[in-house]
BAFI-3210 file (N, C-alpha, C; in Angstrom, 3 decimals, decimal comma, padded with zeros to 6 digits):
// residues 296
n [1|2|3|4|5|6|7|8|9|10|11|12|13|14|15|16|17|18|19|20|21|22|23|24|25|26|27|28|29|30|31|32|33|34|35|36|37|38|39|40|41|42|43|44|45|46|47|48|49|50|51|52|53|54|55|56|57|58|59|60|61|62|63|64|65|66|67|68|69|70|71|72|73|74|75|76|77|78|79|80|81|82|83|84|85|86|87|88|89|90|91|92|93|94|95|96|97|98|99|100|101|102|103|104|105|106|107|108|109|110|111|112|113|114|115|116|117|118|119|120|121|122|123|124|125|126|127|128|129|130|131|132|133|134|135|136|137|138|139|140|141|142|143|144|145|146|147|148|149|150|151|152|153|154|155|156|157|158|159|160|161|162|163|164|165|166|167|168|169|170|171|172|173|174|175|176|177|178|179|180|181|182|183|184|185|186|187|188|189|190|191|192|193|194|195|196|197|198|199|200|201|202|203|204|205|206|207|208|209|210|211|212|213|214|215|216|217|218|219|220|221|222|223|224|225|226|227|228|229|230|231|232|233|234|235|236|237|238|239|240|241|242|243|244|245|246|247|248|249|250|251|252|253|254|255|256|257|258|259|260|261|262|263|264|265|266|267|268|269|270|271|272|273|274|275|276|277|278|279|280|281|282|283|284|285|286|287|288|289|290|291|292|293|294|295|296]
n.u [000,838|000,357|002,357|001,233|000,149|002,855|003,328|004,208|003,378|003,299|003,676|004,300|005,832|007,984|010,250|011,234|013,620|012,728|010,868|012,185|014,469|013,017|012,015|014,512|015,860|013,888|013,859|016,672|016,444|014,914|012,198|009,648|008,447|005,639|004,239|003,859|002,443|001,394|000,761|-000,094|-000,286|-001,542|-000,763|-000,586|001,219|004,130|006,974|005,773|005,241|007,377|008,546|006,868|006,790|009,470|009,596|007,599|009,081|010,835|009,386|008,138|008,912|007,541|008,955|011,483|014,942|015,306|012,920|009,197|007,030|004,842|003,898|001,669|000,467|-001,440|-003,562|-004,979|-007,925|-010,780|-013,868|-013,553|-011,622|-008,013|-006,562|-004,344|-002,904|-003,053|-004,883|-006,749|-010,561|-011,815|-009,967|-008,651|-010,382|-010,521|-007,824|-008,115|-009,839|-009,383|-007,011|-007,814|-009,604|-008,114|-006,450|-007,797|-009,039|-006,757|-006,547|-008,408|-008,440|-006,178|-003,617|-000,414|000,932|003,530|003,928|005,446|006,048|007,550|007,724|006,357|004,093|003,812|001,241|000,219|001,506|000,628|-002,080|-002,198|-000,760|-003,195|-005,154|-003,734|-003,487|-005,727|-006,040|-004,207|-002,534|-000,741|001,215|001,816|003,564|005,030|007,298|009,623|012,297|015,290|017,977|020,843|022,218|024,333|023,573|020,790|021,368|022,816|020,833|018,649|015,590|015,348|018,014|019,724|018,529|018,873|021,626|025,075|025,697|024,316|024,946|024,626|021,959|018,768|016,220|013,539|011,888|008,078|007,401|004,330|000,937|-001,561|-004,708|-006,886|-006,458|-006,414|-009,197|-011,520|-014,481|-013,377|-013,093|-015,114|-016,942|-017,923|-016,240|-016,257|-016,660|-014,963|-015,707|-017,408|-016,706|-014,752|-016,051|-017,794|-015,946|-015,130|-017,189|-017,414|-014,529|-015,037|-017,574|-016,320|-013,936|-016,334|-017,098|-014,936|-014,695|-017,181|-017,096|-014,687|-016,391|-018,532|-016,660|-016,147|-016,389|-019,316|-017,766|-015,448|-016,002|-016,940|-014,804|-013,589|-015,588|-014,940|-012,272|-012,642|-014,038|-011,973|-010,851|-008,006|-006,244|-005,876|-008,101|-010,165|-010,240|-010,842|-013,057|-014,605|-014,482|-012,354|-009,317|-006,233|-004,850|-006,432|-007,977|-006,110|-005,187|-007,645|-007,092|-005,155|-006,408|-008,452|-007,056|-005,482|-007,704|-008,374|-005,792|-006,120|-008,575|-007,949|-005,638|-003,198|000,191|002,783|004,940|003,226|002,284|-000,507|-002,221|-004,160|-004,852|-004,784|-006,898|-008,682|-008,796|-010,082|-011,958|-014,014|-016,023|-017,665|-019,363|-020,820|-022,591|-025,724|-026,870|-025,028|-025,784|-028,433|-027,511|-025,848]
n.v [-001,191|002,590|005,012|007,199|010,918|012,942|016,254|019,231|020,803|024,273|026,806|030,386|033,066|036,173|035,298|033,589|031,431|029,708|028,252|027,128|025,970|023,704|022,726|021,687|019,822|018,265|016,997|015,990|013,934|011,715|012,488|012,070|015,386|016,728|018,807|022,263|023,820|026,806|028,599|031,678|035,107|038,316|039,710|042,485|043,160|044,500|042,717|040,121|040,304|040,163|038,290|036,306|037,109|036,620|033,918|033,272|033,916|032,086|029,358|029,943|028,306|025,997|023,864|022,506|021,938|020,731|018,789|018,097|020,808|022,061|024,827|026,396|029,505|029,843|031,987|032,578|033,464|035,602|036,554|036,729|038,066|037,925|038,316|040,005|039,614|037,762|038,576|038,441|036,376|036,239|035,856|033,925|031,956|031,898|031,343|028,561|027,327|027,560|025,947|023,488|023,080|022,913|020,889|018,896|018,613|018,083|015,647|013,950|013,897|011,616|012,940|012,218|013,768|016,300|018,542|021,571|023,514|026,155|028,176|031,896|032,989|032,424|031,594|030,529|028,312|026,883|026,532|025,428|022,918|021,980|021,064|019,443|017,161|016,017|015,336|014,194|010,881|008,102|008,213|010,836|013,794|015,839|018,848|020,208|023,015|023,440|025,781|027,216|029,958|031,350|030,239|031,338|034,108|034,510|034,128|035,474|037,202|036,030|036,442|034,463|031,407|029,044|026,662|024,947|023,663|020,832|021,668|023,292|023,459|021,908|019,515|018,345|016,076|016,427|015,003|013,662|012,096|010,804|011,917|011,857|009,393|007,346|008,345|008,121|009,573|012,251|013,336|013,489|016,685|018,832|021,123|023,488|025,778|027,381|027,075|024,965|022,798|021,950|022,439|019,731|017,997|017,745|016,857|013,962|013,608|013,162|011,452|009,197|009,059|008,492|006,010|004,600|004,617|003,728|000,857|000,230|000,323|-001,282|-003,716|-003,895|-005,039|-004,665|-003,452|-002,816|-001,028|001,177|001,899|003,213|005,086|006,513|007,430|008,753|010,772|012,642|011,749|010,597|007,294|006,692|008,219|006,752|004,256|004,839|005,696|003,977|001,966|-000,135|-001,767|000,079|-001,528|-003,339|-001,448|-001,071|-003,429|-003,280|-001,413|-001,813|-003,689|-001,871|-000,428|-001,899|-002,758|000,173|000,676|-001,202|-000,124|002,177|001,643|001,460|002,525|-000,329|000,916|003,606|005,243|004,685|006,236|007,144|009,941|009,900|008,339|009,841|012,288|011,010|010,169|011,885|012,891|011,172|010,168|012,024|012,549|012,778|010,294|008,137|008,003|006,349|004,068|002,663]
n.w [000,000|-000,495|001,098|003,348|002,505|003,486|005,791|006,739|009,295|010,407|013,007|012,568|013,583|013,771|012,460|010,110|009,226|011,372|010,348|008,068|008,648|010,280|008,639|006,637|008,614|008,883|006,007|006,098|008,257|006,408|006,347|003,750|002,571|001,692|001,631|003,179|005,275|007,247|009,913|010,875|012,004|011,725|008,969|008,677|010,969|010,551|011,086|010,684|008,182|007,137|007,008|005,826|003,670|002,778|003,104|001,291|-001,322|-000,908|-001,569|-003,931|-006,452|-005,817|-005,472|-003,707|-002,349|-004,247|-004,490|-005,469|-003,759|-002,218|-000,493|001,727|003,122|006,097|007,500|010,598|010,993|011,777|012,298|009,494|008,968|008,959|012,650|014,556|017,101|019,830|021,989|023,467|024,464|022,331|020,370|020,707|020,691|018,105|017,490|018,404|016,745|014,217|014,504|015,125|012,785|010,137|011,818|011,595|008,967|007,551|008,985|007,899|005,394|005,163|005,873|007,331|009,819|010,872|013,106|014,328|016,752|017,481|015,690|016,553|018,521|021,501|022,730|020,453|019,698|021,529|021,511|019,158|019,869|021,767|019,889|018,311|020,118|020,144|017,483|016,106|015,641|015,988|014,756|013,317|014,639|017,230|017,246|018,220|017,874|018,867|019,403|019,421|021,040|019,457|017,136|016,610|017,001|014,612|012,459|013,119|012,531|010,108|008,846|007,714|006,169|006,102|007,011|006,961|008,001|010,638|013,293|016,672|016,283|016,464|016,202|018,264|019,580|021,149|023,604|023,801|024,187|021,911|022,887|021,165|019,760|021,508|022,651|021,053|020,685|021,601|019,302|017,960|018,075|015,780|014,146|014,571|016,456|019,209|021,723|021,511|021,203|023,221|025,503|024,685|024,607|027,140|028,680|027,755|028,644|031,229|031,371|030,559|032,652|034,872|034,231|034,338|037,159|037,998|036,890|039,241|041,264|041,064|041,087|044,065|047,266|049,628|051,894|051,196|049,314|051,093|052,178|050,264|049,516|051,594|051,847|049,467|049,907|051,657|053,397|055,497|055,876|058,571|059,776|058,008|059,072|062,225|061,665|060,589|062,450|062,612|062,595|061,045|059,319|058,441|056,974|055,302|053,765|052,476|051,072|049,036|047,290|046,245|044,865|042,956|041,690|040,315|039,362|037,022|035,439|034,693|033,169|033,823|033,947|035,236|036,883|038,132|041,176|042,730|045,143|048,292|047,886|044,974|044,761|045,872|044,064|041,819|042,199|043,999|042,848|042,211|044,138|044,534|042,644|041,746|039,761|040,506|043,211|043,345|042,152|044,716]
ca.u [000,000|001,225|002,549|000,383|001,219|003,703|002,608|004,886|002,482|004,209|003,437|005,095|006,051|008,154|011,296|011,043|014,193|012,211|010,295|013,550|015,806|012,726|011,943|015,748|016,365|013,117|014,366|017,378|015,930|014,197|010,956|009,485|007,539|005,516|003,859|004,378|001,396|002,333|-000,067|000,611|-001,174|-001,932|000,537|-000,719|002,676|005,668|007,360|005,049|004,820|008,216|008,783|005,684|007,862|010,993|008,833|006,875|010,446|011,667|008,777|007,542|008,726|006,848|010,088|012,324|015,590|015,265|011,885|008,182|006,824|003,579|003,841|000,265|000,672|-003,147|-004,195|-005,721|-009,018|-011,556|-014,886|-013,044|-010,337|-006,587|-005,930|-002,878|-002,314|-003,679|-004,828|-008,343|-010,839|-011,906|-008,760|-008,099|-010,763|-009,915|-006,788|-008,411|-010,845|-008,197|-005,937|-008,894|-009,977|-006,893|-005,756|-008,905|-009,164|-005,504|-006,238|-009,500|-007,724|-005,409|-001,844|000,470|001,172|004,355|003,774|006,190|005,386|008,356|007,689|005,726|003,447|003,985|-000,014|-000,340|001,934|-000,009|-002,938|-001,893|-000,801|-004,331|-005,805|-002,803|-003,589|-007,223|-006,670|-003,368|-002,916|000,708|002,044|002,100|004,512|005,119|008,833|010,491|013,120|016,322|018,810|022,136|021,914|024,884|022,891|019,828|021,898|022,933|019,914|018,047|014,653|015,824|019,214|020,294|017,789|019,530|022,667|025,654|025,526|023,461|026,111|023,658|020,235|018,621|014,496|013,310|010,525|007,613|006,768|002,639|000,158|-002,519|-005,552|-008,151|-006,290|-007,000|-010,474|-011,767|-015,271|-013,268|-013,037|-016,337|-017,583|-018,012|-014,682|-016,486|-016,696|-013,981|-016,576|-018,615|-015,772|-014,244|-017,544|-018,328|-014,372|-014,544|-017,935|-016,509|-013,355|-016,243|-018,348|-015,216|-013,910|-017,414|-017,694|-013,961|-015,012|-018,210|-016,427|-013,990|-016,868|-019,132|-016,216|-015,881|-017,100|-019,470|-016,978|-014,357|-017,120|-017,660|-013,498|-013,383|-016,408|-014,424|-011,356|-013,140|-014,619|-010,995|-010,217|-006,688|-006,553|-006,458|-009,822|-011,165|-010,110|-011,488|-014,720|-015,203|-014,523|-011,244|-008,055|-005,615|-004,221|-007,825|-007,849|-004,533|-005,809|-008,727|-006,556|-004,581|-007,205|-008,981|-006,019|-005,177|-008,512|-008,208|-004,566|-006,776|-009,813|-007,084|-004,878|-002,049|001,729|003,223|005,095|002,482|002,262|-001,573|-002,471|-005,113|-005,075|-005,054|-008,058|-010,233|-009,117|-010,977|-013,701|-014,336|-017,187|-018,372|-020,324|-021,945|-023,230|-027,076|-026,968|-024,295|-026,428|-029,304|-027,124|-025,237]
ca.v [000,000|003,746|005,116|008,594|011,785|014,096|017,419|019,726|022,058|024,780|027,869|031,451|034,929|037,528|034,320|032,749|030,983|028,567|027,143|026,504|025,154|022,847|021,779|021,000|018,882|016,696|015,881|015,368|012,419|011,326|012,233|013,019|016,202|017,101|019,994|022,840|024,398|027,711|029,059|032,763|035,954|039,329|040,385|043,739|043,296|044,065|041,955|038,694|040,408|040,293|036,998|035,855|037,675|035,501|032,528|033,156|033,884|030,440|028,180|030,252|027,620|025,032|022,990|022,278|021,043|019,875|017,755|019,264|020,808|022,562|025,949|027,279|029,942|029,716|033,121|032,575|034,115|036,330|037,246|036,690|038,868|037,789|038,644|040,606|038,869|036,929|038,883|038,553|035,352|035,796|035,792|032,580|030,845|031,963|030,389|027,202|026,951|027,580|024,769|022,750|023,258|022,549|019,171|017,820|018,494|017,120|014,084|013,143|013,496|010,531|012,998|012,092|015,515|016,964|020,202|022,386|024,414|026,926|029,548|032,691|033,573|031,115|030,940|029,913|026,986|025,817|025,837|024,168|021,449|021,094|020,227|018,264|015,948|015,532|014,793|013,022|009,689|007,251|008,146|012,057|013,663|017,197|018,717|021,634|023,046|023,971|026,193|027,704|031,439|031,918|030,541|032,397|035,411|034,974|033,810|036,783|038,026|035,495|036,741|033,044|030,686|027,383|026,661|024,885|022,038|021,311|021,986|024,201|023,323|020,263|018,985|017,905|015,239|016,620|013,719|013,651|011,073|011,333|011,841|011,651|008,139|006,619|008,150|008,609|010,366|013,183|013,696|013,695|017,915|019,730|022,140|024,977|026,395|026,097|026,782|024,270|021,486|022,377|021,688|018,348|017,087|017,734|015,839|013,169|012,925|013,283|010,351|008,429|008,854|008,759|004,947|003,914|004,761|002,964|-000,201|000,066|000,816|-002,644|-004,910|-003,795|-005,746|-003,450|-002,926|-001,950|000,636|002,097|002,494|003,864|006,170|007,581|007,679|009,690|011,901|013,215|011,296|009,576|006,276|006,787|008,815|005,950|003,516|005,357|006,007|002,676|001,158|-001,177|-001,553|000,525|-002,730|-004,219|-000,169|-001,009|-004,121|-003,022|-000,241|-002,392|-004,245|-000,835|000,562|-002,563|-001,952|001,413|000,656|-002,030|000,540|003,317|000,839|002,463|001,495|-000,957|001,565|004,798|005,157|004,906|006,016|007,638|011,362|009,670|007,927|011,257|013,234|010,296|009,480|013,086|013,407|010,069|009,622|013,112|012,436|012,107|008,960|007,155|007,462|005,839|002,478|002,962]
ca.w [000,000|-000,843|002,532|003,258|002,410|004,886|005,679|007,978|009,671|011,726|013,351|012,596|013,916|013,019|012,303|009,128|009,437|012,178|009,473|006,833|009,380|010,738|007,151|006,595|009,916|008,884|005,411|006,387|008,649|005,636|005,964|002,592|003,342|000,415|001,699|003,880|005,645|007,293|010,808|011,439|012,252|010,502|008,183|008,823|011,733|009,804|011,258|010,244|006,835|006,186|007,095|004,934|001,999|002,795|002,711|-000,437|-002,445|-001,033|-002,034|-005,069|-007,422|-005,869|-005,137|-002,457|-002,378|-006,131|-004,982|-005,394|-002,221|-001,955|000,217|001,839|004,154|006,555|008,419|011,506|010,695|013,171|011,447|008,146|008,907|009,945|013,639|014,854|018,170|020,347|023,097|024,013|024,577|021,119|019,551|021,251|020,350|016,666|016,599|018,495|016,051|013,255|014,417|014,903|011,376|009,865|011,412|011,737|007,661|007,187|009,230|007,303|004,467|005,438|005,640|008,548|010,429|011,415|013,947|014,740|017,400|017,797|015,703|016,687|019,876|022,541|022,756|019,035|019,916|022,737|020,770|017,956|020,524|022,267|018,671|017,769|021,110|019,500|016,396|015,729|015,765|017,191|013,062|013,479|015,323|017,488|017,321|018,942|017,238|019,667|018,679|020,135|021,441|018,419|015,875|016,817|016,731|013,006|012,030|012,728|011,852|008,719|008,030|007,349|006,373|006,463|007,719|006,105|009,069|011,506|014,510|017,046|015,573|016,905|016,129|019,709|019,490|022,019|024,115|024,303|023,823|021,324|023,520|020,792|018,894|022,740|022,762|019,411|020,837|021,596|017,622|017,062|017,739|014,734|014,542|014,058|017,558|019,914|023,280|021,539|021,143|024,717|026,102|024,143|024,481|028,893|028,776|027,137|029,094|032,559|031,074|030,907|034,169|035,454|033,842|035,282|038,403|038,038|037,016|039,865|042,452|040,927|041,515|045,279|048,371|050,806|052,986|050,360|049,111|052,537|052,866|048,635|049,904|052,527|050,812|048,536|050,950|051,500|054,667|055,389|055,903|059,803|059,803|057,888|060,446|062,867|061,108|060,273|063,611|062,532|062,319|060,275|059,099|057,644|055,800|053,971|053,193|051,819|049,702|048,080|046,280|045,805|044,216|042,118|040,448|039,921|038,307|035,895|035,124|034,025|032,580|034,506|034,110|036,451|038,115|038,194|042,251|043,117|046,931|048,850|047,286|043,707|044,646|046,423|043,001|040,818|042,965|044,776|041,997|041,738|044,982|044,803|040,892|041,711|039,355|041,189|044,673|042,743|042,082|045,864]
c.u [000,879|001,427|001,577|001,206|001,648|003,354|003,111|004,024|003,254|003,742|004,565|004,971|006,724|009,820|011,311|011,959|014,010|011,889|011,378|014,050|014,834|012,301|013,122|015,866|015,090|013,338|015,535|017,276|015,490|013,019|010,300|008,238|006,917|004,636|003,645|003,308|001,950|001,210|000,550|-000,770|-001,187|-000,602|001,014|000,592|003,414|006,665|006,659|004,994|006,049|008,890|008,479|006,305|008,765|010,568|008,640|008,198|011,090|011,038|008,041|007,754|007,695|007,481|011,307|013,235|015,652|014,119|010,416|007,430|005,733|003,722|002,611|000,436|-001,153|-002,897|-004,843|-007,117|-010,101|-012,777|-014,923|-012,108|-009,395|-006,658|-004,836|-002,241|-003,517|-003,894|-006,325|-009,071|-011,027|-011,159|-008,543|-008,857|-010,848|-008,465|-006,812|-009,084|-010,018|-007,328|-006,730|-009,353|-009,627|-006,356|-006,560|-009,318|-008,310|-005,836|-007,419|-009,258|-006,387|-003,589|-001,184|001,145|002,701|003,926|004,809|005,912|006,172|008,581|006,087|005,081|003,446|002,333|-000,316|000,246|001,367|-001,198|-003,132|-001,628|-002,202|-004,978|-005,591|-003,174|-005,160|-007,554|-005,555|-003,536|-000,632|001,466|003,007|003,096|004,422|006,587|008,369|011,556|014,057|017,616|019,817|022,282|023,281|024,591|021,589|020,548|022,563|022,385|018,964|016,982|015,173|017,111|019,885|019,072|018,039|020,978|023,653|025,945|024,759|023,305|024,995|022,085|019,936|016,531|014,503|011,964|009,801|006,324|005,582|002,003|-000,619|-003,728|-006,913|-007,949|-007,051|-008,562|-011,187|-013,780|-014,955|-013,024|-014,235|-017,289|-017,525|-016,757|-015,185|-016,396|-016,240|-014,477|-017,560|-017,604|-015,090|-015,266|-017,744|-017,219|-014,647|-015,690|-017,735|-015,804|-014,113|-016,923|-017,527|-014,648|-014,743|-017,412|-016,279|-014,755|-016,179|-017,750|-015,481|-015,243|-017,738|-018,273|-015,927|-016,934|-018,029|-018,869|-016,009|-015,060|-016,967|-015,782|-013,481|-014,510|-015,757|-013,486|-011,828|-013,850|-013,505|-010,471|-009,429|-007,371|-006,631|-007,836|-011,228|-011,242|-011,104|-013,123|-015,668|-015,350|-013,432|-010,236|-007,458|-005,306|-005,737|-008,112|-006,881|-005,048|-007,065|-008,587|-005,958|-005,546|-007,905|-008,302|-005,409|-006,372|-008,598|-007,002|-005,062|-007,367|-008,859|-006,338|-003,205|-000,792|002,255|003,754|004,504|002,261|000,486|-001,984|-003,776|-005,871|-005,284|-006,824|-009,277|-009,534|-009,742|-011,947|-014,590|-015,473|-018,253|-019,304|-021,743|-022,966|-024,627|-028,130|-026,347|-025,363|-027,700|-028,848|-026,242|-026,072]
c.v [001,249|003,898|007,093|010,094|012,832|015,000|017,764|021,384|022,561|026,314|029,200|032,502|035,964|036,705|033,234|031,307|029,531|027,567|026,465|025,620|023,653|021,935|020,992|019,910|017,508|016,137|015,488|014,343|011,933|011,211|013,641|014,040|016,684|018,282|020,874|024,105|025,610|028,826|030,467|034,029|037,109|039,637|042,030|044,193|043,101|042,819|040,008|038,747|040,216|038,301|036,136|036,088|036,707|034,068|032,432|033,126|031,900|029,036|028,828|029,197|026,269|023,527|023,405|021,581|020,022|018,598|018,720|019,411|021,954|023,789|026,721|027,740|029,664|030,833|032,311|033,464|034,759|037,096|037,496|037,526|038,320|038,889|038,887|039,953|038,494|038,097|039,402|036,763|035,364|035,250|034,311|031,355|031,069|030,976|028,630|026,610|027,129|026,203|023,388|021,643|022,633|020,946|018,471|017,095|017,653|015,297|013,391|013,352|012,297|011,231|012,541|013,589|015,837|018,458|020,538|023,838|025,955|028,182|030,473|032,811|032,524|030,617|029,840|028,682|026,422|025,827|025,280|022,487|020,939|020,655|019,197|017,341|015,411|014,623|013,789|011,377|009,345|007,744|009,809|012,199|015,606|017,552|020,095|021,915|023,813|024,811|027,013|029,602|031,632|031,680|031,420|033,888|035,913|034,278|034,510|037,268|037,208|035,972|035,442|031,998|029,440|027,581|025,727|023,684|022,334|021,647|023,479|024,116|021,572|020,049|018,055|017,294|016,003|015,396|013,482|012,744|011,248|011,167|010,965|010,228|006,853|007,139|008,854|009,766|011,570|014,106|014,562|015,557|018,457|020,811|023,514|026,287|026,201|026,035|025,380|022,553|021,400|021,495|020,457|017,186|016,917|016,815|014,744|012,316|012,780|011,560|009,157|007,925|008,103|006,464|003,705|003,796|003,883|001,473|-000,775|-000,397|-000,920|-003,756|-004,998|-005,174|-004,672|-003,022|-002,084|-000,699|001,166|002,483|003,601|005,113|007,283|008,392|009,190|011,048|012,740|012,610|010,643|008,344|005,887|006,648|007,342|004,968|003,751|005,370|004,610|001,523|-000,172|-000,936|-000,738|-000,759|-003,481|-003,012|-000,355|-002,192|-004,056|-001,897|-000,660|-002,873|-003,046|-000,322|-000,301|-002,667|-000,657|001,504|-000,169|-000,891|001,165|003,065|001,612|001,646|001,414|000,140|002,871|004,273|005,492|004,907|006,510|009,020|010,740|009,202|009,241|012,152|012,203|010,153|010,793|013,567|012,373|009,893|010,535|012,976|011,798|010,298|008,140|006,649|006,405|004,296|001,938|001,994]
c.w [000,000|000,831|002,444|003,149|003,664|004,527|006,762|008,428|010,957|012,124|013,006|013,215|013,144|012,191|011,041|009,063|010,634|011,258|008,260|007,805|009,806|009,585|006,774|007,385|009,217|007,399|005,020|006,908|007,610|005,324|004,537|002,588|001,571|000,087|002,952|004,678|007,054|008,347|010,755|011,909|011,262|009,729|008,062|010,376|010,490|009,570|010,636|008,772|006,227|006,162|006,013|003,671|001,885|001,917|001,098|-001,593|-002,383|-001,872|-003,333|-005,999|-007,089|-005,036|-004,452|-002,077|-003,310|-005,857|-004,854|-003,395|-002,180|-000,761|000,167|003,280|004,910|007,799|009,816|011,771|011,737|012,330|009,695|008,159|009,910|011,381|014,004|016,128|019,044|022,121|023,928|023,947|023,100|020,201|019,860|021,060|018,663|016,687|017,049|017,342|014,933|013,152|014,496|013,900|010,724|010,222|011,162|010,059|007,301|007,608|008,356|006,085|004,230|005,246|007,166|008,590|010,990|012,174|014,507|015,781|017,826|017,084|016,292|018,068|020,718|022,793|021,879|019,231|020,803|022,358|020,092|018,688|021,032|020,649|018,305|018,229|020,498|018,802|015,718|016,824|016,257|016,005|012,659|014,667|015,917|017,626|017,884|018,692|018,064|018,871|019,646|020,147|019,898|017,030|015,566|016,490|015,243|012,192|012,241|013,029|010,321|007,974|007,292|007,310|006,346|006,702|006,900|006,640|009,908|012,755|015,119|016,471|015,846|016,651|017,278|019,530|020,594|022,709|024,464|023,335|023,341|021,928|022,353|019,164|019,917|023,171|021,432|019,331|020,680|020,211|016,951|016,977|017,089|015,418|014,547|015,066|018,802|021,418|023,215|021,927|022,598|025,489|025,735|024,466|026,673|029,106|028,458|027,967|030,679|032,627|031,149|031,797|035,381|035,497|034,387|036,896|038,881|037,781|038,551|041,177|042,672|041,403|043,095|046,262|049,196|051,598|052,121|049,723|049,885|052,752|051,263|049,092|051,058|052,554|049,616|048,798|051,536|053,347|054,549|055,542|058,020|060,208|059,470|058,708|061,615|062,717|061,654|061,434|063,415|062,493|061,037|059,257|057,701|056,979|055,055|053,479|052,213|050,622|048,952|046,913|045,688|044,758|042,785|040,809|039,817|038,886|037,219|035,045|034,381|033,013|032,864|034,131|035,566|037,702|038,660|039,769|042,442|044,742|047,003|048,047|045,741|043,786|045,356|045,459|041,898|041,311|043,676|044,104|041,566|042,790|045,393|043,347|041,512|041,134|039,947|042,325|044,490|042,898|043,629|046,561]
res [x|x|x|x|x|x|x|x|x|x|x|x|x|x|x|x|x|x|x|x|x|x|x|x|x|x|x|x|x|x|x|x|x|x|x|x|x|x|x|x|x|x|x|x|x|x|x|x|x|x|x|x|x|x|x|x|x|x|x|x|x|x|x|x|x|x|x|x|x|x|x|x|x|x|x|x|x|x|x|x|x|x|x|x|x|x|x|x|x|x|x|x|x|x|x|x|x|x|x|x|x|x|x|x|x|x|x|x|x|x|x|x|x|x|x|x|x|x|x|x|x|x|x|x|x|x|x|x|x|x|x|x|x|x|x|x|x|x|x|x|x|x|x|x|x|x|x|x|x|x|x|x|x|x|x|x|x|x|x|x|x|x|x|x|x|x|x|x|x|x|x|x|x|x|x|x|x|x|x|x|x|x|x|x|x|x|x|x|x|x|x|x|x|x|x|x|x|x|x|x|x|x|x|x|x|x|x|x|x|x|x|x|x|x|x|x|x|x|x|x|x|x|x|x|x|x|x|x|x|x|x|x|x|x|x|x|x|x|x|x|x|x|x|x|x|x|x|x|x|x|x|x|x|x|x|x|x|x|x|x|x|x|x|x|x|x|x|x|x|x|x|x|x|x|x|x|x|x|x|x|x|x|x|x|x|x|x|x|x|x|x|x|x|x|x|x]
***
């Protein structure tokens, strides 16, 4: 079968030279990038406009490094007009709903994603990542592009757009798990509105929780309920002792097995430390939920 097509989507500012050097480094690894999608803000900043100039001269022919390569810069749009910065709620859910847009399109078009999150407004990169976690899958990838305070310094505002080695310039994998490959609901809200997808994605990840917790709570004994209820009620494991009228000893006992389901339900790794406080921030919502007390 063909392998899908690469697509290095990266954010900009006023640094053009982010996006060359991070294009270089990835096909130098060998990945064949075959088009070059290009986040930024108004151009109506100098600074973003001149960048945007740099750019457009580099990929005007089309081709890149003598192979073809597709160059589309994408506005971050606000009522149909590019936004200058990010500095209001609106703005912010413009460039959620932008980055949104964008991968959600790429990925249902079957490309494998590269994101680059290192050029331009430190927001725009941390929104581009909550989308990213949405909508990529284990195939895509997030980088961070490191660079040496003396290559930064003659590299500019784009005085140098690639380099001659890659001595001081390094592509930094960014180690995060694709939320919405491990829950594929969270995919499903129309992109269009990023209070609306916010809202639909936390319900979601609620209902989820809601249904661990409910698993964990069915396989209990009544007694192990009545310590997980108390537990959850934000009392040590003393208190519950106490409460409960037993030994400390027959409460640890009764947390272990608590805790060994809880490490099942989650599907936790071996060594993730599960205690008391882990269990009254998962459960601290489960015993007050009007439906829970119903099956109680």
């Amino acid at each position: 079968m063909p392998s899908s097509p690469i697509v290095l989507v990266a954010t900009l500012g006023g640094q053009p030279q982010v996006i060359t050097l991070a294009l270089d480094a990835l096909l130098d690894q060998g990945y064949p990038i075959g088009e070059l999608i290009v986040i930024h803000l108004s151009e109506q900043n100098p600074r973003y406009q001149a960048a945007l100039a740099q750019l457009g001269v580099v990929f005007a022919t089309g081709t890149y490094r003598e192979r073809p390569l597709r160059y589309r810069p994408h506005p971050v749009l606000l009522g149909g007009h590019p936004i200058g910065d990010i500095h209001s709620e609106a703005a912010t859910d413009a460039v959620l709903n932008t980055c949104h847009q964008l991968l959600q399109q790429l990925k249902q078009q079957a490309f494998t994603v590269h994101l680059c999150l290192s050029g331009g407004r430190r927001m725009l990169g941390m929104l581009a990542l909550a989308a990213a976690l949405i909508y990529f899958d284990y195939g895509d990838r997030i980088w961070h592009l490191y660079s040496t305070d003396a290559v930064r310094a003659q590299t500019n505002e784009g005085a140098l757009l690639h380099l001659p080695d890659a001595t001081g310039v390094r592509l930094l994998p960014v180690p995060v798990r694709p939320w919405g490959h491990l829950f594929p609901a969270l995919r499903t809200p129309p992109a269009t509105d990023a209070h609306a997808v916010l809202v639909a994605q936390n319900a979601t990840l609620a209902a989820l929780e809601q249904s661990r917790c409910r698993h964990v709570f069915d396989r209990l004994t009544p007694r192990r309920r009545d310590v997980l209820r108390a537990l959850a009620a934000g009392l040590t494991p003393q208190q519950v002792a106490n409460q409960l009228a037993v030994e400390i000893n027959t409460v640890s006992s009764h947390q272990t097995v608590i805790y060994q389901e809880c490490a099942n339900a989650w599907e936790l790794p071996p060594a993730t430390r599960v205690d008391y406080r882990w269990v009254r921030e998962k459960f601290a919502h489960f015993f007050t939920d009007e439906r829970t007390e119903r099956f109680s």
